[in-house]
C-alpha positions in Angstrom: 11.9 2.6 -7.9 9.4 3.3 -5.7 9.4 2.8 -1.5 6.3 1.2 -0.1 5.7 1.0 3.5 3.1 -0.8 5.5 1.9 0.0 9.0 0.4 -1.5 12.4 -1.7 -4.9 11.4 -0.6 -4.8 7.9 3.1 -4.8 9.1 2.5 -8.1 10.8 0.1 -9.2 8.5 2.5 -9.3 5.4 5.9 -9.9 8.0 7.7 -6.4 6.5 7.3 -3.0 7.2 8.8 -1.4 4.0 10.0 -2.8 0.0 11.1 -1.2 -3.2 9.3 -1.7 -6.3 9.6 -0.8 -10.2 7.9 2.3 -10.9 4.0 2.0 -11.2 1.7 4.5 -13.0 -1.1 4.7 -10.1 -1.3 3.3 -7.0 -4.2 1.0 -8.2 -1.6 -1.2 -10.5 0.6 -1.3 -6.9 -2.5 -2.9 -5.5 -2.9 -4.9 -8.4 0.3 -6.3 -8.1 0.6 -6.7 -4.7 -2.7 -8.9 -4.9 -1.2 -11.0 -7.7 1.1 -12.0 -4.9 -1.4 -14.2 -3.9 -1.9 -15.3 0.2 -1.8 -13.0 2.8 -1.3 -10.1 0.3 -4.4 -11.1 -2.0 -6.0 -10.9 1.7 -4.8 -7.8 2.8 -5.5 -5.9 0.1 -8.8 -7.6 -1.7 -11.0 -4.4 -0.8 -13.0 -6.4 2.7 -10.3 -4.7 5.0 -10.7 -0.7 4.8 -6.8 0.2 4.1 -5.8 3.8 3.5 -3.1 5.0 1.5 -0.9 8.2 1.4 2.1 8.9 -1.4 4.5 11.3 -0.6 3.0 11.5 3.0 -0.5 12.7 2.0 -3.6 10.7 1.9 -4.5 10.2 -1.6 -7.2 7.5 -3.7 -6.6 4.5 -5.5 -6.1 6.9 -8.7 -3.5 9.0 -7.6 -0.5 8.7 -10.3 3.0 7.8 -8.8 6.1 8.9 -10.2 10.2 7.5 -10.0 11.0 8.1 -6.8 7.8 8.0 -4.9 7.1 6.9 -1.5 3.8 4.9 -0.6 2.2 3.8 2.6 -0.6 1.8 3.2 -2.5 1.4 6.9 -5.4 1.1 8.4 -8.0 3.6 9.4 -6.5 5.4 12.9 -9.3 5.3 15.8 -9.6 7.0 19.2 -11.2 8.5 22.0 
């Protein structure tokens, strides 16, 4: 399995803050299925919202590969001043 997390407005946006999934080979077929959801997750993650992703606790592309065991977290771009 693999542990996904989701932070600040995605948190609320999708009512969870973390899930387990069966092992994906990239984190663009987690995308994929999380948009096959459909509603809010299709929204969340349909590429018009900038959301950043990090496996393992280090920021990483679409491409990156995941393995067993992974963990995955998705949130959006930090700002300050």
């Amino acid at each position: 399995m693999i542990r996904l997390r989701y932070f600040a407005r995605l948190r609320e946006q999708l009512g969870t803050g973390s899930e387990e999934m069966a092992p994906a080979a990239s984190v663009a077929e987690v995308l994929e299925r999380l948009r096959a959801r459909g509603g809010v997750w299709a929204e969340a993650f349909d590429g018009e919202q900038t959301v950043l992703v990090a496996v393992n606790q280090e920021t990483v592309g679409v491409d990156a590969p995941l393995a067993d065991g992974d963990e995955v977290a998705f949130f959006p771009p930090v700002t300050g001043g």
